[in-house]
N, CA and C atoms of all chains as a GROMACS GRO file, in nm:
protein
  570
    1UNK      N    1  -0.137   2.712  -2.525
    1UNK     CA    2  -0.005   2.650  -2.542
    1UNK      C    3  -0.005   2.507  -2.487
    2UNK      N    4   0.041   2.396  -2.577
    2UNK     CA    5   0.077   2.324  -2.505
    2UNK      C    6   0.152   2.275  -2.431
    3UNK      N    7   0.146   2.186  -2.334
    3UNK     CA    8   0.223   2.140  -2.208
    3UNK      C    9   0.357   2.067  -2.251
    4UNK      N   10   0.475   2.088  -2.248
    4UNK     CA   11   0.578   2.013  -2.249
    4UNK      C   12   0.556   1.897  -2.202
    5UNK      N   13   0.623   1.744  -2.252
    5UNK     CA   14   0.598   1.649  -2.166
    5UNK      C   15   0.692   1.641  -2.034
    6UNK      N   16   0.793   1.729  -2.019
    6UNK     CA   17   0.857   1.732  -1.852
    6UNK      C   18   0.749   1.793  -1.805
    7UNK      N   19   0.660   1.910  -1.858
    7UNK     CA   20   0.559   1.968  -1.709
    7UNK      C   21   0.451   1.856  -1.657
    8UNK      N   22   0.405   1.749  -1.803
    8UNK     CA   23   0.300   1.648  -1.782
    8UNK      C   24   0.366   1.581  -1.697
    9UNK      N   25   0.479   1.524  -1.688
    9UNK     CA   26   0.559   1.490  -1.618
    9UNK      C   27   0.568   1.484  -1.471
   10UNK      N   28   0.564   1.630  -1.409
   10UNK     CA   29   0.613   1.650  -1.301
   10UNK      C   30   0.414   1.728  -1.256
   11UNK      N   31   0.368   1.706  -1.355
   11UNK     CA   32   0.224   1.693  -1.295
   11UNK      C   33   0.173   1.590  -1.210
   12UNK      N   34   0.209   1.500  -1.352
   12UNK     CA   35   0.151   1.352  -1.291
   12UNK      C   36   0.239   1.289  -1.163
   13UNK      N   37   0.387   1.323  -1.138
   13UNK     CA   38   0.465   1.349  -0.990
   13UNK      C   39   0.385   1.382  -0.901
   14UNK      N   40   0.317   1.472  -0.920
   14UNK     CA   41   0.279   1.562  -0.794
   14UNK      C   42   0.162   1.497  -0.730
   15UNK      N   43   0.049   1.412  -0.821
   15UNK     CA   44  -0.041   1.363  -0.801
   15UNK      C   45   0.029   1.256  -0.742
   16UNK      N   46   0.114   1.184  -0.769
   16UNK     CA   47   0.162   1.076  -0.719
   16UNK      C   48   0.187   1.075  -0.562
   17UNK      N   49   0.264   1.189  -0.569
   17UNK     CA   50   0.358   1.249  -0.436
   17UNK      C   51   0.204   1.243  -0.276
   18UNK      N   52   0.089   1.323  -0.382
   18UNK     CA   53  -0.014   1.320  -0.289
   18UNK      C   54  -0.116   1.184  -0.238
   19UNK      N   55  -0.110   1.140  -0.392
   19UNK     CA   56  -0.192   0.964  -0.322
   19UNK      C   57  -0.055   0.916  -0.256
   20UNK      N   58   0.097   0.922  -0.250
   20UNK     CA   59   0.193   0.846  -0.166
   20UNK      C   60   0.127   0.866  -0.018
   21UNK      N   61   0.107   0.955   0.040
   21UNK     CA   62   0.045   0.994   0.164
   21UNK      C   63  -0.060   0.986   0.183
   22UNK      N   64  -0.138   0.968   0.106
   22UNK     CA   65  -0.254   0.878   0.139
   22UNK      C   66  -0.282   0.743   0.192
   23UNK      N   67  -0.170   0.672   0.059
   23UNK     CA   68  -0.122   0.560   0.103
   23UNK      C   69  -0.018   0.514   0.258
   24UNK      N   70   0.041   0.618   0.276
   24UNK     CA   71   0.156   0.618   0.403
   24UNK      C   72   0.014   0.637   0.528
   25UNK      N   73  -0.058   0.759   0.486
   25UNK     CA   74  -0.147   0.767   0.645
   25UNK      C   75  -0.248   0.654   0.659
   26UNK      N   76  -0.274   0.630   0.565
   26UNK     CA   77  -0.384   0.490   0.576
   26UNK      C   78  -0.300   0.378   0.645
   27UNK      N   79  -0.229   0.330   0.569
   27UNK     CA   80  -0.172   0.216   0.639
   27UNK      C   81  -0.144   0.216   0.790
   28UNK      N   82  -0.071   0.348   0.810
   28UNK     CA   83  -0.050   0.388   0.942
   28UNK      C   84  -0.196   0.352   1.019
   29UNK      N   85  -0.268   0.414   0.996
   29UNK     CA   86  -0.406   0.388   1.047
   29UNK      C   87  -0.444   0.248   1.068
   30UNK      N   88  -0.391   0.141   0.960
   30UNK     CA   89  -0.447  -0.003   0.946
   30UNK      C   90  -0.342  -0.037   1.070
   31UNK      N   91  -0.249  -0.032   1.068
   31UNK     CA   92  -0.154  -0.152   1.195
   31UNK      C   93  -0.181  -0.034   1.331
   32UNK      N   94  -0.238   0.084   1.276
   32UNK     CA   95  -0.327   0.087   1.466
   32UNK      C   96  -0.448   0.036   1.498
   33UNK      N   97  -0.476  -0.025   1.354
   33UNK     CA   98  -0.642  -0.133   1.396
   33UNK      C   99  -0.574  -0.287   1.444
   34UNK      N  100  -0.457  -0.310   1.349
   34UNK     CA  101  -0.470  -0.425   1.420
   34UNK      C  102  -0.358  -0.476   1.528
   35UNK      N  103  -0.267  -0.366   1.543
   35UNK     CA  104  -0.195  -0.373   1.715
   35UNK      C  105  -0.295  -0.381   1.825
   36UNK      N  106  -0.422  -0.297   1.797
   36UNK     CA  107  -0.546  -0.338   1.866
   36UNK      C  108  -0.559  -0.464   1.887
   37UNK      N  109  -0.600  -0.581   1.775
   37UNK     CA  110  -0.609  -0.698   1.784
   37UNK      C  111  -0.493  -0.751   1.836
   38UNK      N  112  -0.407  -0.724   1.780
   38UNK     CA  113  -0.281  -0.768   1.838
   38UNK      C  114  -0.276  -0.793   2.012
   39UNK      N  115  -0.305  -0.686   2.030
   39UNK     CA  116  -0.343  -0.659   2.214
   39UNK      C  117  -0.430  -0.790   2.255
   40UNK      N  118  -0.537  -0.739   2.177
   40UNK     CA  119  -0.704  -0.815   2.243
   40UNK      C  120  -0.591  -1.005   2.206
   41UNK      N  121  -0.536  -1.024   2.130
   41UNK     CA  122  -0.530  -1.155   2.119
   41UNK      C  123  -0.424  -1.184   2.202
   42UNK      N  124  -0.306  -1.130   2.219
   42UNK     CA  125  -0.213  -1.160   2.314
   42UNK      C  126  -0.270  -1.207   2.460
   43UNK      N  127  -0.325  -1.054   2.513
   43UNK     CA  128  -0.416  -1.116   2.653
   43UNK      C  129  -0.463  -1.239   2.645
   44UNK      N  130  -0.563  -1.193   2.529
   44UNK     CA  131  -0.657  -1.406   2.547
   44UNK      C  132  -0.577  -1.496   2.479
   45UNK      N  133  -0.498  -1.526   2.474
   45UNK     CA  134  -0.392  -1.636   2.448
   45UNK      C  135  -0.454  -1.673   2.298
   46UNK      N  136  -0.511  -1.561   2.220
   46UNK     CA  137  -0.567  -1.638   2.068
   46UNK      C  138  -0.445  -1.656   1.990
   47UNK      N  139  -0.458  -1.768   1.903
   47UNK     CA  140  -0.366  -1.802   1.746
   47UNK      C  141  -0.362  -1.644   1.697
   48UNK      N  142  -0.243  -1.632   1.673
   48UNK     CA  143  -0.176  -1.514   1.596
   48UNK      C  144  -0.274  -1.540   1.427
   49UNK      N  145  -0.243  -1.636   1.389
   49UNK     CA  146  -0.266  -1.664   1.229
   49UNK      C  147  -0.499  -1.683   1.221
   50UNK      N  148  -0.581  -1.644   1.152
   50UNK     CA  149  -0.666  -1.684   1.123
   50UNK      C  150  -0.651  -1.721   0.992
   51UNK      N  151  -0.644  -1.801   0.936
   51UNK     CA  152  -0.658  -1.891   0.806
   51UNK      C  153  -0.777  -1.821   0.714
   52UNK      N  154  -0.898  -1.862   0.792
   52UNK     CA  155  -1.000  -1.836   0.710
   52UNK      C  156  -1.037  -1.695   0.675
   53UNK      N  157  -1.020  -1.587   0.787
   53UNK     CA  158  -0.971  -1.443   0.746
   53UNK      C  159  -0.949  -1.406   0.649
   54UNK      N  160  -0.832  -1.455   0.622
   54UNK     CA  161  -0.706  -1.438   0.513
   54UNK      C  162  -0.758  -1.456   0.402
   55UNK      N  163  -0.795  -1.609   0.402
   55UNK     CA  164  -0.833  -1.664   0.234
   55UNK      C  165  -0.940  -1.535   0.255
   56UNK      N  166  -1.071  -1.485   0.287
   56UNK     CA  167  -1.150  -1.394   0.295
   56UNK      C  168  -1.093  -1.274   0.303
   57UNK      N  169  -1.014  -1.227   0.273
   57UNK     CA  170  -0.952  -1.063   0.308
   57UNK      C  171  -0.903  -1.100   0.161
   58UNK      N  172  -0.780  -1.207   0.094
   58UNK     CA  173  -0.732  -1.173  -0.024
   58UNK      C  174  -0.840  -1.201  -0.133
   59UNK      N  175  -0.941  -1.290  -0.107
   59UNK     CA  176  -1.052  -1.256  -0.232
   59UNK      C  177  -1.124  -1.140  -0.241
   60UNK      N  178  -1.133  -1.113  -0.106
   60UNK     CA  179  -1.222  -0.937  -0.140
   60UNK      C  180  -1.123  -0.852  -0.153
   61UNK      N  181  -0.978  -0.866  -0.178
   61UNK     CA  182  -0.867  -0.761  -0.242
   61UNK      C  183  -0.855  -0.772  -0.406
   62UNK      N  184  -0.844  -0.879  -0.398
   62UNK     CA  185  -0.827  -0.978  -0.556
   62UNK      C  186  -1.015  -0.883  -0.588
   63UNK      N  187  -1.076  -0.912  -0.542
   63UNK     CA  188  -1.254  -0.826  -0.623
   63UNK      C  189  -1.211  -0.665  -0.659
   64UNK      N  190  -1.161  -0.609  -0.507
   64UNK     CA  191  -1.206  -0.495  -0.543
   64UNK      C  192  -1.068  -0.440  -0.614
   65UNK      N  193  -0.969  -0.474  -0.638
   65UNK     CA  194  -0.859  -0.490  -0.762
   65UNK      C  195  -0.896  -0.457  -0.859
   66UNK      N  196  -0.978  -0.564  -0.901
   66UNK     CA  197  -1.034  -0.550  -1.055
   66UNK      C  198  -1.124  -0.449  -1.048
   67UNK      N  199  -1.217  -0.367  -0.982
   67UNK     CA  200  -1.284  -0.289  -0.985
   67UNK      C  201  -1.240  -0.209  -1.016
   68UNK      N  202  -1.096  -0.166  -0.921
   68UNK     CA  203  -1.020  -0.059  -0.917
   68UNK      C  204  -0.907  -0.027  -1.070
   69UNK      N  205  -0.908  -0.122  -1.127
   69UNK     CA  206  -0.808  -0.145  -1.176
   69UNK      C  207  -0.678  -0.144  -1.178
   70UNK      N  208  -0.698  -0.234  -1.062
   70UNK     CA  209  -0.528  -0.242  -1.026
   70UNK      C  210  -0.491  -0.423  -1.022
   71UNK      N  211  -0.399  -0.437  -1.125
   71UNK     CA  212  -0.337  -0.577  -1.146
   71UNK      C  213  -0.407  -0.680  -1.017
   72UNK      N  214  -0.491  -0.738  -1.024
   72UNK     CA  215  -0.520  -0.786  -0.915
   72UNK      C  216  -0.373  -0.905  -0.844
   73UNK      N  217  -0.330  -0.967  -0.934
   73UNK     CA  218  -0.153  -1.009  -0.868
   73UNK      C  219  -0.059  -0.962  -0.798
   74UNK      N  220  -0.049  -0.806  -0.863
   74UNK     CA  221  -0.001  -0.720  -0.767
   74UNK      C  222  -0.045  -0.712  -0.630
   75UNK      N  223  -0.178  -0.615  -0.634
   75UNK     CA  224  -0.258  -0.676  -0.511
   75UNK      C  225  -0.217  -0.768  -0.438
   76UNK      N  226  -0.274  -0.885  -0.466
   76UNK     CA  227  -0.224  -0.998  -0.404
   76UNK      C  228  -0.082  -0.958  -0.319
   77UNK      N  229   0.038  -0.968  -0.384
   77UNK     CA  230   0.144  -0.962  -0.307
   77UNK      C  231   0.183  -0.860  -0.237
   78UNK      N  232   0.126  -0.722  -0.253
   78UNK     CA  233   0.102  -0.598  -0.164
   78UNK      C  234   0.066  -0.681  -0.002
   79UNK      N  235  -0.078  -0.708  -0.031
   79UNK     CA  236  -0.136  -0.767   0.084
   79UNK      C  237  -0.068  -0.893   0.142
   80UNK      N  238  -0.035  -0.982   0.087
   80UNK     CA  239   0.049  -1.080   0.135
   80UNK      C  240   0.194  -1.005   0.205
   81UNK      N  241   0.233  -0.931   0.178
   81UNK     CA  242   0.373  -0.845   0.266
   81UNK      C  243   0.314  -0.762   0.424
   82UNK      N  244   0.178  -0.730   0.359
   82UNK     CA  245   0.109  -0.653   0.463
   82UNK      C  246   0.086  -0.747   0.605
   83UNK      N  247   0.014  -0.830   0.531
   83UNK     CA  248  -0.080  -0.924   0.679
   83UNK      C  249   0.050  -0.986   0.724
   84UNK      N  250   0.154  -1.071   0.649
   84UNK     CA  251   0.284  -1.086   0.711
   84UNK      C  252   0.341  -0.994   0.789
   85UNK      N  253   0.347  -0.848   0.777
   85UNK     CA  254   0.432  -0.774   0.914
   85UNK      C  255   0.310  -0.752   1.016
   86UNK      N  256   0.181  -0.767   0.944
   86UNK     CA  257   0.088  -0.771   1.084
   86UNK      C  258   0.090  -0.930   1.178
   87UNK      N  259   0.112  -1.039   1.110
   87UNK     CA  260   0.141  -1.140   1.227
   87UNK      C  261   0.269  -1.112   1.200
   88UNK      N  262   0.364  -1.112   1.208
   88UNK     CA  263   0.532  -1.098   1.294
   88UNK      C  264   0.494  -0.959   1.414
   89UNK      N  265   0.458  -0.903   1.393
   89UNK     CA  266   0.374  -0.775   1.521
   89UNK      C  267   0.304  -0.857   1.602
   90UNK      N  268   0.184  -0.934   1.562
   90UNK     CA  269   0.155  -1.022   1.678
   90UNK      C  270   0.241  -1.103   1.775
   91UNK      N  271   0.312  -1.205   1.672
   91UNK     CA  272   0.399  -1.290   1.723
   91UNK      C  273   0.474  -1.212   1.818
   92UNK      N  274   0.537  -1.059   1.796
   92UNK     CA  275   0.668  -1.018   1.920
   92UNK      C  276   0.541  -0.980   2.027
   93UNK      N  277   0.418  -0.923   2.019
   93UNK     CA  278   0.322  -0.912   2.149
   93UNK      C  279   0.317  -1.006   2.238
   94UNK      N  280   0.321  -1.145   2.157
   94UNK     CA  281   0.291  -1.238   2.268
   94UNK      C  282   0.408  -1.247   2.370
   95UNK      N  283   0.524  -1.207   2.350
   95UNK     CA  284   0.675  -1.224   2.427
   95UNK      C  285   0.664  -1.150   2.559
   96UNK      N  286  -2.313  -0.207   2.923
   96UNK     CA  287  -2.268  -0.401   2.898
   96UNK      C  288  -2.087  -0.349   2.798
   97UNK      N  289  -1.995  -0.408   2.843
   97UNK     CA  290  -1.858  -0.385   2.784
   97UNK      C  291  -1.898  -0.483   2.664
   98UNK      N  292  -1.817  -0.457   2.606
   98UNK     CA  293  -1.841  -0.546   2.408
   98UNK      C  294  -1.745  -0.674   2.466
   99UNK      N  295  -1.769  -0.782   2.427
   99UNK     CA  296  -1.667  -0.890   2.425
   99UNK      C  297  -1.538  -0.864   2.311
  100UNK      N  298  -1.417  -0.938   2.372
  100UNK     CA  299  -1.322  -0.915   2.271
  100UNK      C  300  -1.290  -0.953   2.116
  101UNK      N  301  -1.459  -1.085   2.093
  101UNK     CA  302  -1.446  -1.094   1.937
  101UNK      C  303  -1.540  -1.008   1.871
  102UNK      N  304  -1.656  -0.896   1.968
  102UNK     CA  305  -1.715  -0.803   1.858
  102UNK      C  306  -1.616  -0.667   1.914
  103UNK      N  307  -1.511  -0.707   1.984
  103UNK     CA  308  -1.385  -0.581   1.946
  103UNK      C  309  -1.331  -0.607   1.821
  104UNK      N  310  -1.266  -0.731   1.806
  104UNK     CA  311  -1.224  -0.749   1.685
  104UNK      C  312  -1.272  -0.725   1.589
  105UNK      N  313  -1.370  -0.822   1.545
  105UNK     CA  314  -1.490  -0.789   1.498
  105UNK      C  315  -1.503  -0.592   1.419
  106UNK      N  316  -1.521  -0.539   1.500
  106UNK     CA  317  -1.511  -0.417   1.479
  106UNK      C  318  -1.414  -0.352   1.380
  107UNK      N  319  -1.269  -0.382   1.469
  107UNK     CA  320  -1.184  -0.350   1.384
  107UNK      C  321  -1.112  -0.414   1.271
  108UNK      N  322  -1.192  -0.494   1.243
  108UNK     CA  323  -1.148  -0.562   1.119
  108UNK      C  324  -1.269  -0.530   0.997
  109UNK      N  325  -1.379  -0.460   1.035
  109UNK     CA  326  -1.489  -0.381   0.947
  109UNK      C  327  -1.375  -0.257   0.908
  110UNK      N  328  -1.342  -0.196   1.049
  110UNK     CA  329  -1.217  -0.045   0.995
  110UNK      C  330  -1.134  -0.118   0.875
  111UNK      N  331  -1.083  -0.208   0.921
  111UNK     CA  332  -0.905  -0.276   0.848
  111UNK      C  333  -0.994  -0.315   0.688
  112UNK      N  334  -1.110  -0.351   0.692
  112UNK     CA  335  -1.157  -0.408   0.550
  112UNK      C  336  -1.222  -0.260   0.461
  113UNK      N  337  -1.291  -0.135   0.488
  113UNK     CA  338  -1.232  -0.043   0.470
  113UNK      C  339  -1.129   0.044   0.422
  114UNK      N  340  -1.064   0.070   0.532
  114UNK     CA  341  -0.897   0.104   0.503
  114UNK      C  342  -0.856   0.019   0.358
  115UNK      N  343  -0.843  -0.172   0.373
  115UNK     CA  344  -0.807  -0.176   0.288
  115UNK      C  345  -0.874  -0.148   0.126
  116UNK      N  346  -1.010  -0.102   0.097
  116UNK     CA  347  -1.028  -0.060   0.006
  116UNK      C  348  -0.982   0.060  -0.086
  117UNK      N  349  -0.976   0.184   0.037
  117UNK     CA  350  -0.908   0.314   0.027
  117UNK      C  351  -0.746   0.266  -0.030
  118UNK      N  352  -0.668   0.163  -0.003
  118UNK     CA  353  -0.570   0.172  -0.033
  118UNK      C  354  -0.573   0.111  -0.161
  119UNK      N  355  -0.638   0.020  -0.173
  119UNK     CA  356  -0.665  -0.047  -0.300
  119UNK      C  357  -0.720   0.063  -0.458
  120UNK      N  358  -0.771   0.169  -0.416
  120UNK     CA  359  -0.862   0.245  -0.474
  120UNK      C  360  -0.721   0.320  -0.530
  121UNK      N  361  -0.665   0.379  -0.402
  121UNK     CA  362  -0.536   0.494  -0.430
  121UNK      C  363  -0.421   0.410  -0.525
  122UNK      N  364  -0.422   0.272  -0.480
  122UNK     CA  365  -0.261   0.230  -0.579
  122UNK      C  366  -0.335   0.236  -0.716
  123UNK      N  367  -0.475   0.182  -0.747
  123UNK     CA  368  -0.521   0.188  -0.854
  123UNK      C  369  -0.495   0.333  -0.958
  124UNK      N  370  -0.551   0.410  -0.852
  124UNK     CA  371  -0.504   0.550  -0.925
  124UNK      C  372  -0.338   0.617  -0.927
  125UNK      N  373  -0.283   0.564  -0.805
  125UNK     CA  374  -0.107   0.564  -0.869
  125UNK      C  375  -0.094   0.544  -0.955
  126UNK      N  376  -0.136   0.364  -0.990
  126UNK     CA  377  -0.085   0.339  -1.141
  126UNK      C  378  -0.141   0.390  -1.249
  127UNK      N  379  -0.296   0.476  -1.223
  127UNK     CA  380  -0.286   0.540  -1.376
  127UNK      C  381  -0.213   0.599  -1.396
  128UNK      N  382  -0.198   0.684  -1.271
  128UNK     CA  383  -0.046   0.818  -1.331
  128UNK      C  384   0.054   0.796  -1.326
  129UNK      N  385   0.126   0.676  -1.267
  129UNK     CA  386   0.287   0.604  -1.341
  129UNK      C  387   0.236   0.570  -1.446
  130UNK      N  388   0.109   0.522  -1.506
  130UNK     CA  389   0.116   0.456  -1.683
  130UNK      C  390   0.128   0.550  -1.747
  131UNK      N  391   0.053   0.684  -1.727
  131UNK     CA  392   0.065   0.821  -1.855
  131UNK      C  393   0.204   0.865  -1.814
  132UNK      N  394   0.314   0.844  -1.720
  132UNK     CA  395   0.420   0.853  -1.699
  132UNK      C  396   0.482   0.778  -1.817
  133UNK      N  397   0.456   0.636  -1.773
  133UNK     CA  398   0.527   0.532  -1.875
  133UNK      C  399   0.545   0.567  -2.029
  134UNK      N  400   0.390   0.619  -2.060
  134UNK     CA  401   0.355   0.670  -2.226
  134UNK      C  402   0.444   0.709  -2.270
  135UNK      N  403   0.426   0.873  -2.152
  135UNK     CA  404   0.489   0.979  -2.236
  135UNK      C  405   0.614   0.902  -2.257
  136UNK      N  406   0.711   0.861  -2.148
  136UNK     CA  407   0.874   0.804  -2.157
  136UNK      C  408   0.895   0.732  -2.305
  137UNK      N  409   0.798   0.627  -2.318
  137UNK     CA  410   0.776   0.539  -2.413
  137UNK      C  411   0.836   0.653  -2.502
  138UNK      N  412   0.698   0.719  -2.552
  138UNK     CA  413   0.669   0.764  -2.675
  138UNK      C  414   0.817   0.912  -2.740
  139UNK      N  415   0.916   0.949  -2.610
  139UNK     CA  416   0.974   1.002  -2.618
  139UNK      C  417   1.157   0.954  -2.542
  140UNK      N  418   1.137   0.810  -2.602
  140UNK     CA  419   1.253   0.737  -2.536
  140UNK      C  420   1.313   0.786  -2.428
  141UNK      N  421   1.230   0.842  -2.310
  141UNK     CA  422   1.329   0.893  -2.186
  141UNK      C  423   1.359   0.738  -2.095
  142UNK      N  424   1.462   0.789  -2.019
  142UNK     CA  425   1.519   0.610  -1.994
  142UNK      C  426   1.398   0.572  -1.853
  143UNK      N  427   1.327   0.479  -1.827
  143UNK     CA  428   1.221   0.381  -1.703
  143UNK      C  429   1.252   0.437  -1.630
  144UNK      N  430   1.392   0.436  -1.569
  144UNK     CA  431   1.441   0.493  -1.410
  144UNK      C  432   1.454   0.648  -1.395
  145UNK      N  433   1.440   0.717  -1.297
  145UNK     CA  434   1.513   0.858  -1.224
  145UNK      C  435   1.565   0.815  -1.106
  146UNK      N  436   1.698   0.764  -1.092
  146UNK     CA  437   1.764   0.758  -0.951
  146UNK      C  438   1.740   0.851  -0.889
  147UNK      N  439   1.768   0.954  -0.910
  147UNK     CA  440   1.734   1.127  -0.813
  147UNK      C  441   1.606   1.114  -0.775
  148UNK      N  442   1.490   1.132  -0.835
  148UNK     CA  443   1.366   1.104  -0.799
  148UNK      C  444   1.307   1.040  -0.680
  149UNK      N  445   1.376   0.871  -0.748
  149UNK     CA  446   1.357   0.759  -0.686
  149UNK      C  447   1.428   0.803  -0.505
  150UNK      N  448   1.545   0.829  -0.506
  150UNK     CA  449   1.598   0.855  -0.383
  150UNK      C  450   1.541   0.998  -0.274
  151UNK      N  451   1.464   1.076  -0.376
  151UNK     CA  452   1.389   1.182  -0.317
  151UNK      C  453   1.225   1.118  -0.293
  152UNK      N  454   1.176   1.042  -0.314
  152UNK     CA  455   1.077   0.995  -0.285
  152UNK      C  456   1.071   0.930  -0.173
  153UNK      N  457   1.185   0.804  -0.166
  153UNK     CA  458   1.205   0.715  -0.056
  153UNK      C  459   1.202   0.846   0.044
  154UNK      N  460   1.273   0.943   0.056
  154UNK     CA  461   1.332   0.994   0.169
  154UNK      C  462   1.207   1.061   0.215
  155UNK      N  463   1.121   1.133   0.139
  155UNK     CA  464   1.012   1.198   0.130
  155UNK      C  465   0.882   1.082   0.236
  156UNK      N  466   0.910   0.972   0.173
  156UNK     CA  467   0.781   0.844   0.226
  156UNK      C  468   0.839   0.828   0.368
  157UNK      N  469   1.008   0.779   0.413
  157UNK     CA  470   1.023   0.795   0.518
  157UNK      C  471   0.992   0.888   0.610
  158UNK      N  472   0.956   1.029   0.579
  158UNK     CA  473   0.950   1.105   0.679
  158UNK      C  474   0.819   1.112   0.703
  159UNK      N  475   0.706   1.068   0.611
  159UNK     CA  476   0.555   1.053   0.650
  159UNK      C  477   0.529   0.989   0.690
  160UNK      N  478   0.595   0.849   0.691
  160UNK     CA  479   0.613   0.719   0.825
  160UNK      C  480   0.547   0.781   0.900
  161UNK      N  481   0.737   0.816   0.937
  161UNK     CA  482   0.760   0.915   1.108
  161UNK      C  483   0.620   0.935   1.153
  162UNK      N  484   0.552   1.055   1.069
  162UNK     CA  485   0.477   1.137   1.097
  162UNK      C  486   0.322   1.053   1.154
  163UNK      N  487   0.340   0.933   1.043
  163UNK     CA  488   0.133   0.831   0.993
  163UNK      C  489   0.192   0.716   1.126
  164UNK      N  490   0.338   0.750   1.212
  164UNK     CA  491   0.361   0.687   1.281
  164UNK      C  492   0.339   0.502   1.216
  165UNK      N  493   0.401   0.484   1.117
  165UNK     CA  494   0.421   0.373   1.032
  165UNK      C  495   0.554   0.335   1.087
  166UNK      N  496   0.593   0.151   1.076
  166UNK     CA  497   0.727   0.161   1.052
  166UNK      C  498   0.792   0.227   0.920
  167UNK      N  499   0.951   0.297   0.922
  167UNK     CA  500   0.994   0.368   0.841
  167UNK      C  501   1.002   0.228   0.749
  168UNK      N  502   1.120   0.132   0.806
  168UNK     CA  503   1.150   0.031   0.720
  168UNK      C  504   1.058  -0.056   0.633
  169UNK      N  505   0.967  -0.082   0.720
  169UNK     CA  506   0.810  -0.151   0.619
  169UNK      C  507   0.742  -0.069   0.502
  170UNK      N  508   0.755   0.096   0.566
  170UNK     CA  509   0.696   0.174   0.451
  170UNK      C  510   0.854   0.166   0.312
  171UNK      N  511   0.925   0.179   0.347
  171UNK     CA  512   1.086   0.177   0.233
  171UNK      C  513   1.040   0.041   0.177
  172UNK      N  514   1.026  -0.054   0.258
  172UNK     CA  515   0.993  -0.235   0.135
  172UNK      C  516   0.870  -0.207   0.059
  173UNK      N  517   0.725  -0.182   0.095
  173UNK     CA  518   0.628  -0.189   0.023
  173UNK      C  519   0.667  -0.062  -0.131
  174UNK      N  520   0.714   0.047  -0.036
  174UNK     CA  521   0.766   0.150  -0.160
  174UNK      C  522   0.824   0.076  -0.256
  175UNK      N  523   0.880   0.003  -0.252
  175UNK     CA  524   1.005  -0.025  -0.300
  175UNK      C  525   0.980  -0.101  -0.393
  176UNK      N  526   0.868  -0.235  -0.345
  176UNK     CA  527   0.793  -0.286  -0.433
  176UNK      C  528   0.732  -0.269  -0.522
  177UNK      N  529   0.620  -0.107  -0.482
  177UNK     CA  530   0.544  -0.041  -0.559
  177UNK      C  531   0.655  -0.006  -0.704
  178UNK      N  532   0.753   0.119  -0.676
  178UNK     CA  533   0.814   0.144  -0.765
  178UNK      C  534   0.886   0.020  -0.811
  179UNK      N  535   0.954  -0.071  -0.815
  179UNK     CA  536   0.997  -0.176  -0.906
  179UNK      C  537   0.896  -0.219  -1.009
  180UNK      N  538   0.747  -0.263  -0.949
  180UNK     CA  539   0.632  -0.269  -1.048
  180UNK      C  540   0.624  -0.158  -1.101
  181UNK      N  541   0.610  -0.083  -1.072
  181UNK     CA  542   0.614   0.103  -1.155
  181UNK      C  543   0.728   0.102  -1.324
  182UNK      N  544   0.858   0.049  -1.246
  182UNK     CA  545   0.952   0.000  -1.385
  182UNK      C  546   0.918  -0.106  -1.447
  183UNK      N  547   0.909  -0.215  -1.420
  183UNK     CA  548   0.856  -0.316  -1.492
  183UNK      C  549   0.758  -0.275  -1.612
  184UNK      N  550   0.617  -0.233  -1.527
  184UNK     CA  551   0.521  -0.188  -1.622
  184UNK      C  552   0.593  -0.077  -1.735
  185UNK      N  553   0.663   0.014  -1.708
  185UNK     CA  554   0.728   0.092  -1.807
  185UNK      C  555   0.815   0.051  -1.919
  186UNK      N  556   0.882  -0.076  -1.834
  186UNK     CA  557   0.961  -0.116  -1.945
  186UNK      C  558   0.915  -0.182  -2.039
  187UNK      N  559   0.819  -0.300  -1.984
  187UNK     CA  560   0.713  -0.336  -2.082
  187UNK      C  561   0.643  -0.212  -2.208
  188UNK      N  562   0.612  -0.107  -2.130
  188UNK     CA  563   0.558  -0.017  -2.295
  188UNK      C  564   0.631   0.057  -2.351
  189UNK      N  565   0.789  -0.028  -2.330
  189UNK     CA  566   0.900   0.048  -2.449
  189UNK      C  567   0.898  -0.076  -2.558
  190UNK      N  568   0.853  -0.155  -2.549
  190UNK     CA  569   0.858  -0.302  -2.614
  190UNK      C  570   0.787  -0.274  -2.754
   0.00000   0.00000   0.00000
């Protein structure tokens, strides 16, 4: 028999529902790597912002994007929202 | 010998470059299964949006925050983002 498209539907939901928490525990995981840094840089009085990082973190997002096939633009502005609440997290450490 | 604090960093920015692949990998595969979402809708004029859904998801991602110990509010914006691109792309393959 075939599948109604509401059951394909609430298939492809369910898969969703499970990479969502993938996505939710990972991240969680990423801003406890870098509240770490956050720490280590507050103490030593380092610049919140690395420049060159950055440009180096969004080209190897923008690469493995296209690998993945995921809009690498999108990408882009995913990560650009990301590393932004990771320095505003720095910035309130240093206070 | 204690590690100095830039091969701490150092360290955790090998985790954070990582991590960010895994996440890169998972939205990739979200969006296949919002696109065979999109199809079917397409191909059977159901309307881009489910408000109900949409508002059972948010509530659903907030509580795995809690849990991946995420901010709630940062995980609700990136969501939020995700699904708006999620409609976009859909509405585009009613065109």
């Amino acid at each position: 028999m075939n599948k109604s498209y509401k059951e394909k539907i609430e298939e492809y939901r369910e898969s969703i529902d499970r990479l969502d928490s993938v996505l939710i525990y990972t991240l969680g995981e990423r801003f406890e790597k870098t509240n770490k840094i956050g720490k280590i840089k507050a103490k030593n009085n380092l610049p919140t912002s690395d420049h060159d990082r950055e440009l180096r973190q969004i080209k190897r997002i923008i690469n493995i994007a296209n690998e993945a096939n995921l809009d690498p633009i999108f990408a882009e502005k995913i990560f650009k929202t990301i590393i932004s609440e990771v320095k505003n997290n720095h910035n309130k450490m240093k206070k």
